[in-house]
N, C-alpha and C positions, 0 to 999 in steps of 0.2 A: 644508311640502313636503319631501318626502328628495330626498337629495343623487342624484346621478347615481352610478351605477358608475363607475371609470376605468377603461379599456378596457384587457382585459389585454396584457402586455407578452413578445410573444415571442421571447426571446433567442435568436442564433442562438450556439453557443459558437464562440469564438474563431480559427476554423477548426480548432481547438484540438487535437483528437483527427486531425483528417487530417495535422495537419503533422508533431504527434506521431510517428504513422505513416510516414510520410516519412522522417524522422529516420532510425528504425529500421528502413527499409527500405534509405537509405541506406549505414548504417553496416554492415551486413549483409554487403549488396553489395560492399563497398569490402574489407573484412575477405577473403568469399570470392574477389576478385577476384587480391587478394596473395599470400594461400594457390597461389590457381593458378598464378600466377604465378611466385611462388619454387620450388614444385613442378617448373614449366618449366625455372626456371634450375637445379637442383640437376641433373637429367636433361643439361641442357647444359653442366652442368662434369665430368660425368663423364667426360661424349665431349674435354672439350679437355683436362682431365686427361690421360687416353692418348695424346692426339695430342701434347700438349708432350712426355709422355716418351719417347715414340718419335722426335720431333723432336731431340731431345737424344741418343737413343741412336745416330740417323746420324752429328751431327758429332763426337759422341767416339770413333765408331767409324773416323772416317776420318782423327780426330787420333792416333789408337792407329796405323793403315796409313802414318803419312807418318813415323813413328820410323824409324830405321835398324837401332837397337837395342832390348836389353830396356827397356821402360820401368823408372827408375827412380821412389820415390818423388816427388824432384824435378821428374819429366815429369812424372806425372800431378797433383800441385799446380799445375801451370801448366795444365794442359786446365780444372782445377776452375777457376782464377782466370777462365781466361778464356770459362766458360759458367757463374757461380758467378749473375749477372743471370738467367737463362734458368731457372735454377730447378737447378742441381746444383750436389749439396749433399755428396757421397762420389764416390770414385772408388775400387776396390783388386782386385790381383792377384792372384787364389786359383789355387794349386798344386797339385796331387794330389787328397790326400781331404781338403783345408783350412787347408793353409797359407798364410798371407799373404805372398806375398812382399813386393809392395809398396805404398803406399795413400797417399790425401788428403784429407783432410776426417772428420768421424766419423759412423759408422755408428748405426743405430738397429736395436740387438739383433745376432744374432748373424749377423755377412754372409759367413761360410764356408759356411753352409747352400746346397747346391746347390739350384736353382729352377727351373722353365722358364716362360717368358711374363713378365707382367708382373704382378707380387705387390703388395699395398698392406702399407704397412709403417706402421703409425701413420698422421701426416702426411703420408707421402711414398709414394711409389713407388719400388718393388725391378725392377730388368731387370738379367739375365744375360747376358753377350755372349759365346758362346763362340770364341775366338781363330781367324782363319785365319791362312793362311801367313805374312803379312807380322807377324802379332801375338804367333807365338810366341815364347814367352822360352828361348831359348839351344836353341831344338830341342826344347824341353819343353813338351808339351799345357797353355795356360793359360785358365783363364776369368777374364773382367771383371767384378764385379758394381760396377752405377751405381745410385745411389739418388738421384732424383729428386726436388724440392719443386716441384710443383704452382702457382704464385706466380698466374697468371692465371685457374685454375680456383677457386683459393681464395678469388683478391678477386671472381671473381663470386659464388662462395658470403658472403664475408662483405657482398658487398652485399646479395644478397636479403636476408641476416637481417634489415640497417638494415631494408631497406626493408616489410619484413614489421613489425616493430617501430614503426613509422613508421604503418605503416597500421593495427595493432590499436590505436595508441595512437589516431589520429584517429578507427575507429572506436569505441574508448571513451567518443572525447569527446560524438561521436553522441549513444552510447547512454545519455551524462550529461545532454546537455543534455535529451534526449528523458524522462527519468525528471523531472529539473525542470519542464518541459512539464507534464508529467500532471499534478505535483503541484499546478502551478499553477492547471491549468486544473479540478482538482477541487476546489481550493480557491475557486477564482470561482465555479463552479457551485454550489458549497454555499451561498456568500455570497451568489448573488442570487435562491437559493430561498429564506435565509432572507429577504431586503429585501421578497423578492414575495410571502411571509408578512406580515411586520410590513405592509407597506399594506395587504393585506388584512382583516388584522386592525385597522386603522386606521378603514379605513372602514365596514367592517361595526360594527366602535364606536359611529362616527360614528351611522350609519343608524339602528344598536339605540338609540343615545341619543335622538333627534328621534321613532324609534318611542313606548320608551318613555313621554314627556314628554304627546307628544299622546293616549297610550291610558290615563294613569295619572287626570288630572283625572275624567272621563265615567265613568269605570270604577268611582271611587270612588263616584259621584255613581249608576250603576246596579245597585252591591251595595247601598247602603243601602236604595235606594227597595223593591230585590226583597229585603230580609230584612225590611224593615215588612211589606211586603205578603205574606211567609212566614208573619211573624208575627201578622197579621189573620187570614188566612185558616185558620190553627191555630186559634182561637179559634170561628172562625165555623163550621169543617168538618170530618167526622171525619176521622181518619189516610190513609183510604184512598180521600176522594177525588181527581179527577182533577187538577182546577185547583190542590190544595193542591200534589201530589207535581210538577207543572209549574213551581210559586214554588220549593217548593227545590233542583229542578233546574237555576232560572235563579242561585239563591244558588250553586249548586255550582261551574256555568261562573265564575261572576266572580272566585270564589275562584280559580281553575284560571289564569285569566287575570292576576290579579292576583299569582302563583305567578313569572309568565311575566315581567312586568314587572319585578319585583324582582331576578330571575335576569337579565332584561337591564340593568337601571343595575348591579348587581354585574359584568358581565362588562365594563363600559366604564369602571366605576370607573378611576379612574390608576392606574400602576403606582407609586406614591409608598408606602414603607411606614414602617415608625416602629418600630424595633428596642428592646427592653429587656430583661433580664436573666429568663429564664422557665424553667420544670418542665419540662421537655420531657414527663418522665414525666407528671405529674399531668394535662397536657394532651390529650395523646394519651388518656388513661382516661377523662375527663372528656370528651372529643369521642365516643370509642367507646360509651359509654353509655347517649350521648344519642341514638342509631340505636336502635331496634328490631330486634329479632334475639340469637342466639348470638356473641358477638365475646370472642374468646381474647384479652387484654394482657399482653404480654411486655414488662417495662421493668426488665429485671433489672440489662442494661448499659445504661442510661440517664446521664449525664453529671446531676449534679444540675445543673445551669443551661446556658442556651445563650440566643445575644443572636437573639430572634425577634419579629419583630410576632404576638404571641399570638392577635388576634381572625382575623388571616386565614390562618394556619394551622392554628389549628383550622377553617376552612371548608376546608381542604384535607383534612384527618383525616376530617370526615363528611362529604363527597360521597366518598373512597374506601371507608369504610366500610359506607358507604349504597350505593353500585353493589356493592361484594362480596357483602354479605347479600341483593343481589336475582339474584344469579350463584348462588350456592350455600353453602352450611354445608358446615360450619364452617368460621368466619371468624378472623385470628388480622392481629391489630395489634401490631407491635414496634417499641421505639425505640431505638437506641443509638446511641455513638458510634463514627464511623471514619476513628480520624487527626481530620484537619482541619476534618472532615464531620462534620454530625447527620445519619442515617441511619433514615427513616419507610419501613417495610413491611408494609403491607398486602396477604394473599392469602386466597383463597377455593378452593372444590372445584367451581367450574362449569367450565363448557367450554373456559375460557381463552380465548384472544385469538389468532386468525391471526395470524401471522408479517406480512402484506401487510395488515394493518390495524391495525400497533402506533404508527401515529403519525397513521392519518386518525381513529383516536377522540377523538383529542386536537384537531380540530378543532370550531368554533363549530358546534352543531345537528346533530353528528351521534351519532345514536344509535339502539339494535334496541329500546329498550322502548318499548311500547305508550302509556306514560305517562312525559310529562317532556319537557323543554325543550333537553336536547343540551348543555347550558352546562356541566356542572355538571366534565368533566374539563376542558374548556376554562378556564376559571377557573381549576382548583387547578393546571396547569400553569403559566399567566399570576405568579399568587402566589407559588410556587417560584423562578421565574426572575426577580421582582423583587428576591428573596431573593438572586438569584446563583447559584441551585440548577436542579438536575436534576429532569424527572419523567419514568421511563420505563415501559414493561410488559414484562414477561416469562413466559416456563412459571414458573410455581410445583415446586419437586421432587417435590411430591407430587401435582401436578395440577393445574387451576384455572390463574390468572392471579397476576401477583404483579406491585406497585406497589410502586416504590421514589423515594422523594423523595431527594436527598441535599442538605441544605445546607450550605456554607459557613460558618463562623464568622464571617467579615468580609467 
């Protein structure tokens, strides 16, 4: 009796890709939101920028009105001392077309330059104050220039940066944990297409095994009896008649079947293999040979030995060279080494292999020829991979399809 199917298994991912998502929407956001943000604040330090130094320019202006005198440099050291908090940072007395008369604190660049309004000086801010009545010095037309340091427009500038800084870094992190995510979650996805493989392939093992067993006894027991009675009936009746060409039609099926059974105990066979010191070359020439057809062998770079279970890779050499030669001529078998890797390629001049069916040929019973069992890539990938090896398909350069085993040394 065969085994039941187990009901397939359908994974939902991990919420995996929406959180993902998430993440990166998050971080986005957060990033854009900063940006806006400090944008805002930059805009609003400009306005208190001007207001601080217009705030400053009233009470120096009414510490200059309450002198009695010309200020000296000593007076305006003491205005600077006592609004030096407030953000001033110069004070001095320009005369005529530029002389200093008198000053406090130092200047950024040259402060004899007459200005009107309020000039950005580097860091700071430049405002001219031109002298009324009570500011003149000695009777003589004076202007003030005051250079301003910005102290509260600045720390909200240098706060936005933290905090822009702050937010590209958190969303970085986002966007780190989100790229971890993926990787993760396309690495579980791999991992449990391959598991949902290997059962698969477990049980259809299983099923081909219990097939086989029950159809191999009968089956013996029905080619024998239909090749006696092929071979009576030969004896008894010309070539062409009916009943004869009917026996060895029935001899033909059993062959075909019996074809079938051996292809399935070989696909359920264990993956157990038995490694020893082999020709790779001589092997590969000796499997291509023994197909029928035109098959080119290139074993120029061949490694004289490689540790292979020899009988079942050569079943890997003739089912690829057996599906090329029925793909198209010419056929051309090479073996070398690469690096680490023995390296088996086999291509052809047929049609090649769509891109969206380079990995479902290499499933159990699937196949376009009209004749044959579907095993036969299924197996020499099976074989490969006990190896520790690779079996893929690709374009060929010059056309056709092209088989590449690669296996490992150890």
């Amino acid at each position: 009796m065969l085994p039941a199917m187990p009901p397939s298994r359908a994974t939902t991912p991990l919420a995996g890709w929406s959180v993902v998502a998430t993440f990166v929407l998050i971080g986005v956001a957060l990033l854009a939101t900063v940006l806006s943000t400090r944008s805002s604040v930059i805009n609003a330090s400009d306005a208190v920028r001007r207001g601080q130094a217009l705030a400053i320019e009233q009470a120096v202006r009414a510490d200059l009105a309450d002198l009695e005198a010309v200020p000296s440099s000593d007076d305006l050291a003491m205005i600077l001392r006592e609004h030096a908090d407030e953000g001033l940072r110069y004070i001095g007395m320009v005369e005529g077309r530029g002389r200093i008369v008198a000053s406090a604190g130092s200047p950024v660049g040259d402060s004899t330059e007459e200005s009107r309004g309020i000039q950005e000086v580097g860091e700071r801010v430049r405002l001219t104050l031109r002298a009324f009545r009570r500011m003149k010095a000695g009777g003589r037309a004076a202007r003030y220039v005051v250079e301003v340091e910005p102290v509260q427009a600045n720390a909200l500038r240098d706060n936005a940066t933290v905090t822009l800084g702050i937010g590209a870094l958190a969303a970085a992190s986002l966007l780190g944990v989100a790229i971890v995510l993926v990787r993760r979650e396309a690495r579980r996805a791999r991992e449990e297409r391959e598991r949902e493989r290997e059962r698969r392939l477990a049980h259809l093992g299983e099923m081909s095994a219990v097939l086989a067993h029950e159809i191999k006894n009968p089956l013996a027991s029905l080619k024998g009896n239909a090749q006696l009675l092929s071979q009576m009936l030969a004896k008894a009746l010309p070539e062409s008649e009916k009943p004869r060409s009917k026996a060895d039609r029935i001899v033909d099926e059993a062959v075909r079947l019996e074809t079938l059974t051996n292809d399935l105990l070989k696909f359920v066979r264990t993956g157990e293999i038995h490694r020893a010191p082999t020709d790779p070359a001589a092997l590969v020439r000796e499997a291509a040979q023994s197909v029928p057809g035109e098959v080119t062998v290139d074993t120029a770079m061949a490694p004289a030995s490689w540790p292979l279970d020899a009988g079942r890779i050569r079943e890997v050499v003739v089912n690829l060279v057996d599906n090329a030669v029925a793909a198209g001529a010419p056929v051309t078998a090479a073996v070398r080494a690469d690096g680490k890797h023995l390296v088996i390629e086999v291509s052809d001049h047929g049609p090649g292999v769509p891109e969206d069916a380079r990995e479902t040929i290499f499933e159990p019973f699937h196949t376009t020829k009209t004749h044959g069992t579907g095993l036969g890539l299924a197996v020499a990938r099976r074989v490969v991979e006990s190896h520790g090896g690779t079996l893929s398909v690709t374009s060929a350069p010059s056309g056709g399809a092209l088989f590449r085993a690669e296996i490992p040394e150890s």
